[in-house]
N, C-alpha and C positions, 0 to 999 in steps of 0.2 A: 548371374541372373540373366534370363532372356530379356530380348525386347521384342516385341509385334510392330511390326508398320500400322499405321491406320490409313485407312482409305482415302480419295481424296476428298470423298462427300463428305465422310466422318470427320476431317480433318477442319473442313467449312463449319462441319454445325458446332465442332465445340470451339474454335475461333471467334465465332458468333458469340456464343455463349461467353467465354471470356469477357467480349466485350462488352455484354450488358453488367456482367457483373464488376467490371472493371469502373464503368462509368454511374453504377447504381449500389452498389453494395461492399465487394471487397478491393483493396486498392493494394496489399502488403504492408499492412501496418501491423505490422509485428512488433510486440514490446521486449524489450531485452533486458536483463538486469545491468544496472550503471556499475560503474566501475569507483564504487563506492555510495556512502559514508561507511566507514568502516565500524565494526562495534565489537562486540565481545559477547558475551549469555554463552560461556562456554560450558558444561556440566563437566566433563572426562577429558585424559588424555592416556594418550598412553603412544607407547615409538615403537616400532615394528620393522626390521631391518633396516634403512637408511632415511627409514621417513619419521615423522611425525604424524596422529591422528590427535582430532579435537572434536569429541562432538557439540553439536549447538541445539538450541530450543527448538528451535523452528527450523531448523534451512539445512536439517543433516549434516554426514557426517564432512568434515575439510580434513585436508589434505596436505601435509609442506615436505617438500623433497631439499628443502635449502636450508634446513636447519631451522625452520620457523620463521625467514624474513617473506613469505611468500605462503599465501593458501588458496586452496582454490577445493571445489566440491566435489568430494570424491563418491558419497552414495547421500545422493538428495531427499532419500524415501524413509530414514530410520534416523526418529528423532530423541533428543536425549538418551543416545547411545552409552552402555557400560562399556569398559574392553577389557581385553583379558590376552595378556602373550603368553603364548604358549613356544614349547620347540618348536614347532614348523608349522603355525599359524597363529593370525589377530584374531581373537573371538570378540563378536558385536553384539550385545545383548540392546534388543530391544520391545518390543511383543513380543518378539522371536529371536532366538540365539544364531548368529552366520558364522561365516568359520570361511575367513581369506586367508591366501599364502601371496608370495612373491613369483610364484611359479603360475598357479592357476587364472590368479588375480582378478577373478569372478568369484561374486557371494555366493555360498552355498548353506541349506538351511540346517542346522544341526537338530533336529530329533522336530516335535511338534510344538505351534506356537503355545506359550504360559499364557494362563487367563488375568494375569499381571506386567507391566514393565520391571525390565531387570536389572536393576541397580547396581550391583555387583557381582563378583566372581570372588574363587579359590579354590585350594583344591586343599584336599587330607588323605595322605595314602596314597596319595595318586589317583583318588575320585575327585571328580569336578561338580563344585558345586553353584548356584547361583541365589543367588537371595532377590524374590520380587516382589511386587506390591501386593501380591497372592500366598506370598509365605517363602519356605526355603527349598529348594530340589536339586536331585542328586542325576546326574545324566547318567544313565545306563548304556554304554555304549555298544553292548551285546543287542541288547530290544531295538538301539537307537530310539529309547525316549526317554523326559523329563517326567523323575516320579519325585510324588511330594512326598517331603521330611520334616515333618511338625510336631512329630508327637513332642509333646510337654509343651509347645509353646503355646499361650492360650488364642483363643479363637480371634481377640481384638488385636492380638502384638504381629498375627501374621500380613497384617497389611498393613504394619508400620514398620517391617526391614529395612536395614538399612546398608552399615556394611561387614562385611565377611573379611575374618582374618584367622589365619592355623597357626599355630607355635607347636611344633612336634608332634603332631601330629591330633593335637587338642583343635578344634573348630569353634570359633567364635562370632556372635551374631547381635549387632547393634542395634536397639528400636530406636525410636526417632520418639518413642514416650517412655521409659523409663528404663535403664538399666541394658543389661542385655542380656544372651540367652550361652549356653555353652553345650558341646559334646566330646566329650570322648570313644561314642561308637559311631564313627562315621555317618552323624545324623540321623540315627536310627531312634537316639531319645536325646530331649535339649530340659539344661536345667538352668532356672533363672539365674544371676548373678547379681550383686549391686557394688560397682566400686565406692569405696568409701563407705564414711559415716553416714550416709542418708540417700536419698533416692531420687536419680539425677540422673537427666536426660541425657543421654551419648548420640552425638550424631556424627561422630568417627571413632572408628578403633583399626589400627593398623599394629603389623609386627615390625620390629629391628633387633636384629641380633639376639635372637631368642627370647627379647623381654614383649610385652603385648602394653602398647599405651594406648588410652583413651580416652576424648573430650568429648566437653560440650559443655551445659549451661553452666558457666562459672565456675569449672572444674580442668583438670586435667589429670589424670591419674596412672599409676605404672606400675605392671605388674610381671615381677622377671621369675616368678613359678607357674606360668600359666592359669593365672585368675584365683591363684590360693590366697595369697597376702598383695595388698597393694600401699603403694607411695603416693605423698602428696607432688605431682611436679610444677603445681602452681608457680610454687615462690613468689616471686614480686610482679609475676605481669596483674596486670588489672581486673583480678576475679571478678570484682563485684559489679563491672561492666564489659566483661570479654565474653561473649558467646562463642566457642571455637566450633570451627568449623571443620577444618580441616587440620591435618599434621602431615609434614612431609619430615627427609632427612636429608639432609646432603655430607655424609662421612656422618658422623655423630653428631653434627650441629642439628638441634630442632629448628622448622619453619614449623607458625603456626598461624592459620587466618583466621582471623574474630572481628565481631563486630568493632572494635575499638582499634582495628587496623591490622598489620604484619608483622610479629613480631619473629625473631632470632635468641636464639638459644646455644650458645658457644658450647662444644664438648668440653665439658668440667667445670661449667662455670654453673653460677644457682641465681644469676640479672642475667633480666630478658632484655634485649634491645630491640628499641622499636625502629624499621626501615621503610615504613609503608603504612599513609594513613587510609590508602584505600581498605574497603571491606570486599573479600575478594571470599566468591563463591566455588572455586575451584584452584588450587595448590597442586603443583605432580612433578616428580625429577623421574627424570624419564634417563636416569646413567651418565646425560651427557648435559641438559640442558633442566633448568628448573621455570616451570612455566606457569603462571596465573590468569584468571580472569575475572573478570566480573561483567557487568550490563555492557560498562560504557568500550570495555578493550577488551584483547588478549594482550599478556604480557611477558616477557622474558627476564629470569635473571640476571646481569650486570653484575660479574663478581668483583669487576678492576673500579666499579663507580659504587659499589656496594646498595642497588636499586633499582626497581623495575623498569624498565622500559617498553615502551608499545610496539608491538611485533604482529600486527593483526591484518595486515595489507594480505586484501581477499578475503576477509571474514562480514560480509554481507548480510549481517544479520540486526542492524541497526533498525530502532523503529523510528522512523522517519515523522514527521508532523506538519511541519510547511517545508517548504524549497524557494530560494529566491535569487534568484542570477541577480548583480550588485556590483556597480564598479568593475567589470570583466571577471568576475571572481563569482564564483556558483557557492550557496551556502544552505545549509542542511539542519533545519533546526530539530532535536533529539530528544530522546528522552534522559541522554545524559552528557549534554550543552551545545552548542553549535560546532559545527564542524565547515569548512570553507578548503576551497581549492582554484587555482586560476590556471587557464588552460596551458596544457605543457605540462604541468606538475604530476609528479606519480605520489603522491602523498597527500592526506586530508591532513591540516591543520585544525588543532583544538583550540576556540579563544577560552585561553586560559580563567577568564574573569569568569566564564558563565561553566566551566568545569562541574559537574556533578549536577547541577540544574536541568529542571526537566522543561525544557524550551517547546512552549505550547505552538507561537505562530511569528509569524515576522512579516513586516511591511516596510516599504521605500516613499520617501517624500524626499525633493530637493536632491542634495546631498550627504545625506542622512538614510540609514538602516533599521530597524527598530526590531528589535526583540521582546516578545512577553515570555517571560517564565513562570513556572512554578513559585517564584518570588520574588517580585520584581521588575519593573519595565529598567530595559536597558536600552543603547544603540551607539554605534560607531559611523564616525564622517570617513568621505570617499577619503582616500590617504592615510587616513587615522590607525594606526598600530592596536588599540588598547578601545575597551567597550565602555559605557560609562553609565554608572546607575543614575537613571529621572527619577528623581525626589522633590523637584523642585513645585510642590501644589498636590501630588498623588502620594500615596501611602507605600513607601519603598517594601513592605512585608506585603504588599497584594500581589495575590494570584492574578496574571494579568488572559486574559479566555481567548483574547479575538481581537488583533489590532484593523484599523480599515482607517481610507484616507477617500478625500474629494477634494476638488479645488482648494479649498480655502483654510483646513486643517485637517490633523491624523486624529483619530479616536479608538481610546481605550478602556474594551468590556473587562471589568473587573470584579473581585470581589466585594469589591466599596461601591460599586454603579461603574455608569461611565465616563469617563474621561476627554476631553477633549483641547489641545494644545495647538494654536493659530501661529505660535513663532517655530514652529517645525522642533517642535521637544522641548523647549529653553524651560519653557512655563506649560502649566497644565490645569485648566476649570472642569469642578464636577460639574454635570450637567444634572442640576438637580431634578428627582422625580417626584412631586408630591405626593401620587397615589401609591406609591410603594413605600412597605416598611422594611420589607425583603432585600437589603442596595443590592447583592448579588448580580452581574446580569455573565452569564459564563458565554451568550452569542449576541452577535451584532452584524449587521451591513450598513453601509453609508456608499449613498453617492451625492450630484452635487445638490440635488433637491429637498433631499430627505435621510435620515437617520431612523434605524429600526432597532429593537433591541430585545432580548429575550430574557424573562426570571421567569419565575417559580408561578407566578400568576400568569402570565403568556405573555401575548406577544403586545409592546410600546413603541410608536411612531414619535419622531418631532419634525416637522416640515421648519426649512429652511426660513421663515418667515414667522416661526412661533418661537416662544420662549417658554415652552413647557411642555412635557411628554402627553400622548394621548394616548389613551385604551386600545383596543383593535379590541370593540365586543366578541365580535364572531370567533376571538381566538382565546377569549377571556376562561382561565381557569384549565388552560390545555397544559400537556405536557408538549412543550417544543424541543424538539430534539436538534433542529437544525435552522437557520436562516440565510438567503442572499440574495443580491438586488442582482440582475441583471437584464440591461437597457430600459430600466427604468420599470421593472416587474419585480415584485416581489415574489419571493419562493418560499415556503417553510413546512416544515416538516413538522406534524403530532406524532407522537411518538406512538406506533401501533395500530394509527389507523389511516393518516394519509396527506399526503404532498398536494398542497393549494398552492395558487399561483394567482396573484392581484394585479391588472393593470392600472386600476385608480388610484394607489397610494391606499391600499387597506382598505377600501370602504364594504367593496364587496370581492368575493372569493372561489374559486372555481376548482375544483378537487380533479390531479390529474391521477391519470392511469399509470404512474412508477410505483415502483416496489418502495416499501417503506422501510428508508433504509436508517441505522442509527449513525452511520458516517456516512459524509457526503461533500462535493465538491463539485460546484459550478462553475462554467466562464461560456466566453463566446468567441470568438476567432474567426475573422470573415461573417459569413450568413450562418454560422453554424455555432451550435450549440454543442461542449463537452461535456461528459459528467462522469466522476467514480460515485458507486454506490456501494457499500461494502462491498463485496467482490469480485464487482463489475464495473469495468469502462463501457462507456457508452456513449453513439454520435449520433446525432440527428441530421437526418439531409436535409431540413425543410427550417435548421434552426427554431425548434419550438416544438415542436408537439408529435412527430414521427421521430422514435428513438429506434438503433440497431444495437442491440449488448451480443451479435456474435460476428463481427468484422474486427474488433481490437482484440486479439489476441496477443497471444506470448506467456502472460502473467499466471502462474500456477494456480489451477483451484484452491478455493477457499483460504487466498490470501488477502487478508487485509487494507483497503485501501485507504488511506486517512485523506490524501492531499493531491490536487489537479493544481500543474503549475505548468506557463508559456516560460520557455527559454528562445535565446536568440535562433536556435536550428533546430529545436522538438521539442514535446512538451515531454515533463515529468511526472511521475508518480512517488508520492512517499508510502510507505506501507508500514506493517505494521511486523518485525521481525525480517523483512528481507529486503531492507532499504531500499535505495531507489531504482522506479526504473524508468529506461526512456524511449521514448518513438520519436525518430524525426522527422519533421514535417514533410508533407509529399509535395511534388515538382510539377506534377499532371496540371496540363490547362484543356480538359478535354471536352469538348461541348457535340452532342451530336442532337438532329432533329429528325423526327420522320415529315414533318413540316413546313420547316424550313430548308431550303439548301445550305448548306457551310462550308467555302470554301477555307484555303487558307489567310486570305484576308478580307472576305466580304463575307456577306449573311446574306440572301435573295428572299423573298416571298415575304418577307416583312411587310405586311399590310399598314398603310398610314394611321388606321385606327385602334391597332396594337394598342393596348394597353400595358403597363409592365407586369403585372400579374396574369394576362393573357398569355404574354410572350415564355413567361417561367414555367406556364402548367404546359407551354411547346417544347423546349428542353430539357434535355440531361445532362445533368453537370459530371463530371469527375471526382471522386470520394474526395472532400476537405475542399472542392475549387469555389469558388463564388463570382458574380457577376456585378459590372452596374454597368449603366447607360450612362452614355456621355453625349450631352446635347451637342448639336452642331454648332462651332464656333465657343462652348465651355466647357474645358479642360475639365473643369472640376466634376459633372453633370450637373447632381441636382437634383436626379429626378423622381417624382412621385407616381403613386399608386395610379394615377389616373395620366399622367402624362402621354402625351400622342407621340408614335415615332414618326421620325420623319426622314428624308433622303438626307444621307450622310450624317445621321447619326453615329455613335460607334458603341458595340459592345464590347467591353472591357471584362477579360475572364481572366482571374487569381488566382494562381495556383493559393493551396494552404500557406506555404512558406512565404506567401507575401514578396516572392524575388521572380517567380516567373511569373509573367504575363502575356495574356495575346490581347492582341485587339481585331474586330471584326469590325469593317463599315457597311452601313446597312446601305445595298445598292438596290437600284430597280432594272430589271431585269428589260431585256429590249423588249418590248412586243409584238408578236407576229399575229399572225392572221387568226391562229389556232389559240393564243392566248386570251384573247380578251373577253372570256365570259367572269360573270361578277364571280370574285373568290367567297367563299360560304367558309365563318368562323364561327364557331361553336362553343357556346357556353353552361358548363354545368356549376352543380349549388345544390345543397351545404357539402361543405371541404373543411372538415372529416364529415362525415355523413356513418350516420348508424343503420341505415338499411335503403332507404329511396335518396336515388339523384334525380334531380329535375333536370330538363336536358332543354336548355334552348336554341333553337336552331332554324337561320332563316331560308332554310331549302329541306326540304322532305328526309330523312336518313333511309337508305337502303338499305344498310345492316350497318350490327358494331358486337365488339365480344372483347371482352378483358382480358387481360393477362397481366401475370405477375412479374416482379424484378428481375427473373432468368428467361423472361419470353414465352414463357410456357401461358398457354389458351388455359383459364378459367373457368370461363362463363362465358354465356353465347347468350344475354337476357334481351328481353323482349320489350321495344318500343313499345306502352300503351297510358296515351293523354300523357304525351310530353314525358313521363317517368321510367324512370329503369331502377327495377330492386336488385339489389347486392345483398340481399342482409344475410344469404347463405358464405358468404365470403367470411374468412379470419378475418382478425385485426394486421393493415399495415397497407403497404405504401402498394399501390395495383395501376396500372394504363387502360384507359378506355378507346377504343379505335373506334373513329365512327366512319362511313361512307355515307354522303349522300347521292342523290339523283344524278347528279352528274359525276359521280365518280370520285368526287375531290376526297383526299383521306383525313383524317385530321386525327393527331394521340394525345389524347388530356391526362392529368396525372392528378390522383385521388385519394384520400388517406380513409378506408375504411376503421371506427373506433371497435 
């Protein structure tokens, strides 16, 4: 690849530009997939020269060169992949059938996409065929295309195939409603079939050594003349509650997965042995290795322990729901039980107690973790080995929705209302609500003033000072999708129509301009505001009301985002199929003014009558950096909205990470001869403003013309009675320059709605 020099003009203007957008918009916050919770949702497998393939729901296909202790993503774009080994290539069936070797090791497309997903493969004669949600097709490899093969199967069973299997040349085809289909002329005509006495669902049918067996709802059946007479091969596994799923063979021993677990099937014996109470959606011996999975794992056979084991490091397809750093140790709550890891470690730990539980949210008080599940509050102390069900006062069978803490106790939204426990879990008082018959409440936020809560009738306050819930009229009889406090503002989300935002404690209500999302996650970090919205991060430079959803990048389209969480060195994201992921927090303390001067440790031109909202609409901060004033002579500052700066004051600028910092002292500059005409500072109003700024100013303006976050000139609008109209402008964040009479510049910064 060539490279061009740039000139050295062009080399200024885009250094320039850089730096506006370094200290206004993008900063390298790139998200990256974490390096776990590991899960499983595997559908296929299948081993292709020295690897292993597994596809997933969500997150394509993976990858293990190591025999399965080790996966990683090999094609991220083809979901719920079929496979199919051929002599001298992997076939991938997904919308579209690909065709990899070990030679080319690039996907290539095999004939044109099906108007179906393709579930399986086989071949008869030596034609390949594939069964999709569109019916059955035969690839013609002369035309290079897929032609459909349905005659006899009716018009409702071609979009419930399932799987394909040959014995001699006979071709077999499983619906997923009743029975299955059969051919003898290379799919040219299919003729129903029903094992057994009655009429029963198959949702697998494979071949071994010339016999054709086949399960599913409470059956299993075996047919060694290709589908003429069949056997019961039930025996004693658990018909009347086994749905099977799947049938593998390892030598003539059957595996089989069913609802009722994993059973074994010894060659020549007629007792099933059970070795696995998981329910496992996927079974495959791939010649060398027998592998499983389900939601919560991938797993591999153990033949010398005679049991599965988890084998899924690198399968990133976990759905995440809260995150919570805890005791040094990072934890993951799932949709099938918590998962935890402490730094160093290359392995996620399962606590065993909340195993198969779908762990909605978790919160920390004291010494103490808390987990709500799908049934049940639990929680573990710092040190503590083992989880422990709270029963003591709440209903151990409750869905527990939404744990939150303040000061003085943890509270828990439940199925029964909610909860709240003052001895950090020991004990737990409902918090009764009289106006509701509904207890349900699935959301909540609490801080230390106040308690919010959400049912089925909307949205219920309790102030710190009351002993009984109150209404929120204005929200009365909504659907709320979402709630959270933060700095003392309520946020909540109607589900469909729009995100209000309360600073009275609910009395009254102000509808903002986000997307109306049905998942969502707030916090605040510095002067700034975070947010996931279904499938958007989102930051605000202004902390509140100006949002950017295209600076946090990394995270694939229309992935999921459930949960925003702060860890010690970046924040987290939980999602929904491609577990977590993380940004670490940025370093930048970068403040620039066209107003002020800034050196490396002093600030100049700082007027005594600064205000501190004067001084902020002067600079530009650094994506994620924040500021305060530090009065002279208090460390701490202090300082308010109206406070005057003064000589040796200090600005104090934070990086996001909360570890770098600078500080600037506000000095006064010598004055010479040429200095001392009075300084002219400039004030405009209303900030957002939907079309006219009022412009106050105690010297004449000369001129002034807008521009956006990359520098780029706008608008050039016209001084008349103090006003300036913008309302031609977009929605978002713009700088006003003004000039007056004597030249002095000044750059205000203004949030057009």
């Amino acid at each position: 690849m060539k490279t061009r020099k740039l000139s050295p003009i062009i080399m200024i203007l885009v250094a320039a530009w850089l730096q506006i957008c370094f200290t206004t918009t993008v900063n390298g916050q790139g998200w990256k997939q974490y390096d776990g919770a590991f899960a499983g949702g595997i559908a296929n497998f299948a081993r292709y020269g020295n690897a292993q393939f597994a596809s997933s729901h969500n997150n394509g296909v993976f990858k293990s060169t190591d025999g399965g202790a080790n996966w990683s993503v090999a094609f991220p774009d083809i979901q719920d992949a079929a496979f199919y080994v051929t002599d001298t290539a992997l076939l991938i069936g997904g919308s579209a059938v690909y065709s990899y070797n070990n030679v080319r090791k690039t996907l290539v497309q095999v004939g044109q996409s099906l108007p179906g997903a393709v579930k399986d493969f086989d071949q008869a004669h030596g034609k390949l065929f594939a069964a999709s949600s569109a019916g059955v097709y035969q690839y013609d490899a002369m035309l290079k295309i897929w032609a459909a093969k349905n005659n006899g199967i009716s018009d409702d069973d071609t979009h419930f195939t399932n799987d394909l299997a040959s014995v001699d040349g006979a071709l077999f085809c499983s619906m997923q409603t009743y029975g299955m289909y059969k051919s003898i002329d290379d799919g040219e005509s299919w003729t129903a079939i029903y094992p057994g006495p009655g009429y029963f669902q198959l949702l697998c049918v494979k071949e071994h050594n010339g016999s054709l067996y086949c399960a599913g709802m409470f059956n299993l059946f075996i047919s060694p003349d290709k589908g003429v007479s069949w056997t019961d091969g039930i025996h004693d596994l658990v018909g009347a509650s086994a749905i099977i799923s799947k049938i593998e063979f390892i030598g003539n021993d059957i595996f089989v997965a069913s609802t009722a677990g994993t059973y074994k099937l010894n060659d020549g014996e007629t007792s099933w042995t059970k070795i696995d109470d998981h329910v496992y959606e996927a079974l495959h011996y791939d010649g060398t290795d027998l592998f499983a999975s389900d939601e919560r794992g991938l797993y591999r056979w153990n033949a010398g322990e005679g049991t599965f084991v988890l084998s899924n490091r690198g399968i990133n397809t976990a759905t995440v729901n809260d995150i919570m750093p805890f005791n040094n140790k990072l934890y993951a709550a799932t949709d099938g039980g918590i998962y935890f890891r402490a730094p160093g470690d290359t392995d996620w730990k399962l606590a065993p107690e909340l195993d198969g539980k779908i762990v909605m949210t978790l919160e920390k008080k004291g010494d103490r973790l808390f987990a709500g599940t799908s049934r049940g509050l639990y929680f573990t102390s710092a040190g503590a080995a083992q989880w422990t069900l709270a029963d003591q006062g709440i209903n151990p069978y409750y869905r527990i929705w939404k744990l939150d803490v303040n000061a003085d106790a943890i509270f828990a939204a439940t199925d029964g209302g909610v909860f709240a426990s003052y001895d950090n879990g020991d004990h737990w008082k409902w918090l009764d609500n009289s106006d509701v018959n509904d207890y349900q409440m699935p959301n909540m936020a609490a801080n230390d003033t106040m308690l919010v809560a959400v049912n089925i009738r909307g949205l219920y306050k309790i102030r710190s000072d009351s002993t009984d819930w109150e209404r929120v009229d204005f929200l009365y009889g909504k659907d709320i999708s979402w709630v959270s406090i933060v700095e003392g503002e309520i946020y909540v989300t109607v589900k469909d129509v729009a995100v209000y935002r309360s600073s009275d404690y609910g009395d009254t209500w102000t509808p903002l301009d986000w997307d109306v999302a049905t998942s969502m996650d707030l916090l605040k970090r510095g002067d700034h505001l975070y947010r996931v919205s279904n499938t958007t991060a989102l930051y605000s430079p202004d902390g509140r009301d100006v949002w950017d959803g295209t600076s946090e990048t990394g995270i694939p389209e229309a992935t999921v985002l459930n949960c925003l969480s702060e860890g010690d060195d970046g924040f987290y994201i939980g999602t929904t199929g491609k577990s977590i992921w993380f940004r670490p927090y940025l370093s930048n303390t970068d403040i620039t003014s066209s107003v002020y001067e800034i050196g490396d440790s002093l600030i100049y031109d700082v007027a005594a009558s600064t205000t501190l909202q004067h001084f902020k609409s002067n600079i530009t901060l650094g994506y994620g950096t924040s500021f305060q004033f530090l009065k002279a002579g208090h460390s701490t500052g202090g300082v308010t909205g109206t406070t005057l700066s003064e000589e040796n004051d200090k600005v104090k600028v934070i990086a996001e990470d909360a570890r770098h910092v600078r500080t600037l002292r506000i000095a006064t500059r010598p004055v010479t001869a040429t200095e001392n005409a009075e300084h002219t500072f400039v004030e405009i109003y209303p900030v957002p403003t939907k079309g006219i700024l009022f412009v106050n100013s105690p010297q004449p303006i000369r001129s002034c013309h807008v521009s956006n976050t990359v520098g780029e000139n706008v608008l050039a609008p016209t001084l008349h009675n103090n006003t300036l109209d913008v309302s031609t402008l977009s929605g978002g964040l713009y700088f006003l320059t003004v000039v007056d009479q004597a030249s002095k510049k000044q750059v205000l910064r203004f949030v057009k709605d």
